[in-house]
N, C-alpha and C positions, 0 to 999 in steps of 0.2 A: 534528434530529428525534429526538424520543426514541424507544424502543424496549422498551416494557415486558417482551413476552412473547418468550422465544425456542425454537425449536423444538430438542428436544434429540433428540441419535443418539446411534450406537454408532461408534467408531473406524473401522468398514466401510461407516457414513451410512444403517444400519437406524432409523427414527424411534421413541424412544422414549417420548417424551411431551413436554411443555412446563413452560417453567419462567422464572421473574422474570431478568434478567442478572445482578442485584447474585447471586442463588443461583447461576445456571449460572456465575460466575466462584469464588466461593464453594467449592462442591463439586469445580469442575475437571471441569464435565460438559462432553460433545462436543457443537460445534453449530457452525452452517455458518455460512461468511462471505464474501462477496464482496471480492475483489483484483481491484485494475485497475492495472497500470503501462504510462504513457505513456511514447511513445517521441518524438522527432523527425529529421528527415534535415537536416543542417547543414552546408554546403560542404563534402559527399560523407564527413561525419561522423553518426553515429548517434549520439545524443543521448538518454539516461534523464534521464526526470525524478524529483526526488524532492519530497516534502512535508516542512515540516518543521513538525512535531509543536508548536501552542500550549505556551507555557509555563502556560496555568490549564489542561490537561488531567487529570484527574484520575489518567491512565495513563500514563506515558513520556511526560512532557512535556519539551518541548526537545528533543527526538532527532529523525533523520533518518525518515522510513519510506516507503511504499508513497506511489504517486502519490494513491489514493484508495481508501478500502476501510472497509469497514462491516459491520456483523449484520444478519444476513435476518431481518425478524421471520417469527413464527410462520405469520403469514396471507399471508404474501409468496413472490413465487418469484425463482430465483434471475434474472432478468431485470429483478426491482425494483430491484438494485442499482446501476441506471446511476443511480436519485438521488444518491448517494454522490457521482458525477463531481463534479452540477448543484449539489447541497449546497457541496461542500468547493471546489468551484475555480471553479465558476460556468460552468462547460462542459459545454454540453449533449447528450449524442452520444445515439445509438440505440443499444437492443441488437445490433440486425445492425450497427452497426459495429465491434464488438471481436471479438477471436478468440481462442477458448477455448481453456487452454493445459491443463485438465486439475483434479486435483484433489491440494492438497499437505496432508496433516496438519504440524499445526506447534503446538507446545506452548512456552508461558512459565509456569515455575514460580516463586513469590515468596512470602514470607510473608503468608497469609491471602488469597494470588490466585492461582489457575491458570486458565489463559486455553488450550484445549484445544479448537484450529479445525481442520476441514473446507475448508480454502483455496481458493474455486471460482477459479484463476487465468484473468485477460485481458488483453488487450494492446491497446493502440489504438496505431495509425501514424498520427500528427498526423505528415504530411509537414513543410506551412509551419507549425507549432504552433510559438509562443514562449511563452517563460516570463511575458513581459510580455501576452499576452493573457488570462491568470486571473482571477478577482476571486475572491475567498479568503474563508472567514467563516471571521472572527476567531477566533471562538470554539473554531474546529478547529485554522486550519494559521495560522501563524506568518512562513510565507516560503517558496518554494521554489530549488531547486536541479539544474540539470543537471550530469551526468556522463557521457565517453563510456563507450560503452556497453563496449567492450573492454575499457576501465580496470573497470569496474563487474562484467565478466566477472570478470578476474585477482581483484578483492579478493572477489567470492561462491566463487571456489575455493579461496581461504587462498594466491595464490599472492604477492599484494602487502599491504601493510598499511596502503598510506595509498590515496585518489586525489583530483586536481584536479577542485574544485567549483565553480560560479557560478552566479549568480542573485540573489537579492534577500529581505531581512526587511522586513516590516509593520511600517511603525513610523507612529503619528499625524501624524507630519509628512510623510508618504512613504514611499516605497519607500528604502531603504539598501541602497545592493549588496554583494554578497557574494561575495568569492574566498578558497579555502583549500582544505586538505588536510584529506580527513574518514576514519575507517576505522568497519570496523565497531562500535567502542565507542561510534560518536556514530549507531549508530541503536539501532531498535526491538530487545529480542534475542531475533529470532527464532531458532528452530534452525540450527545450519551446513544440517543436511539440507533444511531450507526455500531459504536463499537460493542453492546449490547448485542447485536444479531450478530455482528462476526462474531463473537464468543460462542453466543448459543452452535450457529450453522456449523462453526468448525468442530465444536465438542460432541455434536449430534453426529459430522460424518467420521470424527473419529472414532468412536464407539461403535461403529456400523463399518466398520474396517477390518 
């Protein structure tokens, strides 16, 4: 779904006005974004999912990222974003069923792009959720991957550099499964200070579960 117009703020999410994406990336203006990271329980293992980023993506393409997450248009509220799920993985949830983990600023600087979000985080507990129940468009995600979720702790803390991945690439002929060793350089680069809080937030409301 494209997204022409998007509503811009101030670093503390005072609404400043509205503007095109290709401008709000352009200038490095603030503007909100919806994060969903899916979870699963897996013979009494906790289970992150990840996405993994199309290679025609015009952004980080081939990298690891968030289970599903997108731009709020202008005229949208943040509870529009459960399209993102139903778009990108073909899983339909409700807004009442994720739980809001808060709000992260998270900045990516690059030549002639800064990418400067409002990060509304959420979480869904797909208890029996597999990897194999997605249907993916193309055009976004590439293939996914789970990771326990502790390994997935230790490497958003700096305190590991690699963790054990699985899951599966889209590929015309099928599905090709995937095992290996991924660290942070094989995802999106968001800030330490970003995947830091998603660690902490999702371990806090897993424990309180």
């Amino acid at each position: 779904m494209a997204i022409e117009k998007l509503a811009c703020v101030t670093e503390g999410g005072a609404l400043t006005g509205v503007a095109n994406r290709d401008e709000v990336h352009r200038r490095g203006l603030w503007h909100e974004t919806f994060h969903c990271w899916i979870v699963s329980r897996e013979l009494g293992r906790t289970m992150v999912h990840l996405q993994l980023r199309s290679e025609g993506k015009a952004d980080f393409p081939g990298l690891f990222d968030i289970t599903a997450a997108g731009h709020i248009a202008s005229h949208e509220s943040m509870r529009d974003g459960v399209r993102e799920i139903e778009e990108e993985l073909g899983l339909v949830l409700a807004f009442e069923q994720l739980t809001p983990l808060g709000v992260v600023n998270d900045e990516i600087s690059l030549p002639g792009f800064t990418d400067r979000e409002r990060a509304y985080i959420h979480l869904y507990e797909g208890t029996q959720l597999d990897l194999a129940d997605y249907r993916l468009q193309p055009e976004e995600v590439a293939g996914m991957a789970a990771v326990n979720f502790q390994a997935f702790f230790e490497l958003c803390m700096d305190r590991t550099e690699k963790v054990d991945a699985s899951g599966f690439i889209e590929r015309p002929e099928g599905r090709e499964p995937f095992h290996g060793k991924i660290g942070l350089p094989d995802f999106v680069p968001h800030q330490p200070e970003y995947w830091k809080q998603v660690a902490i937030r999702i371990r806090r409301q897993l424990m309180d579960s």
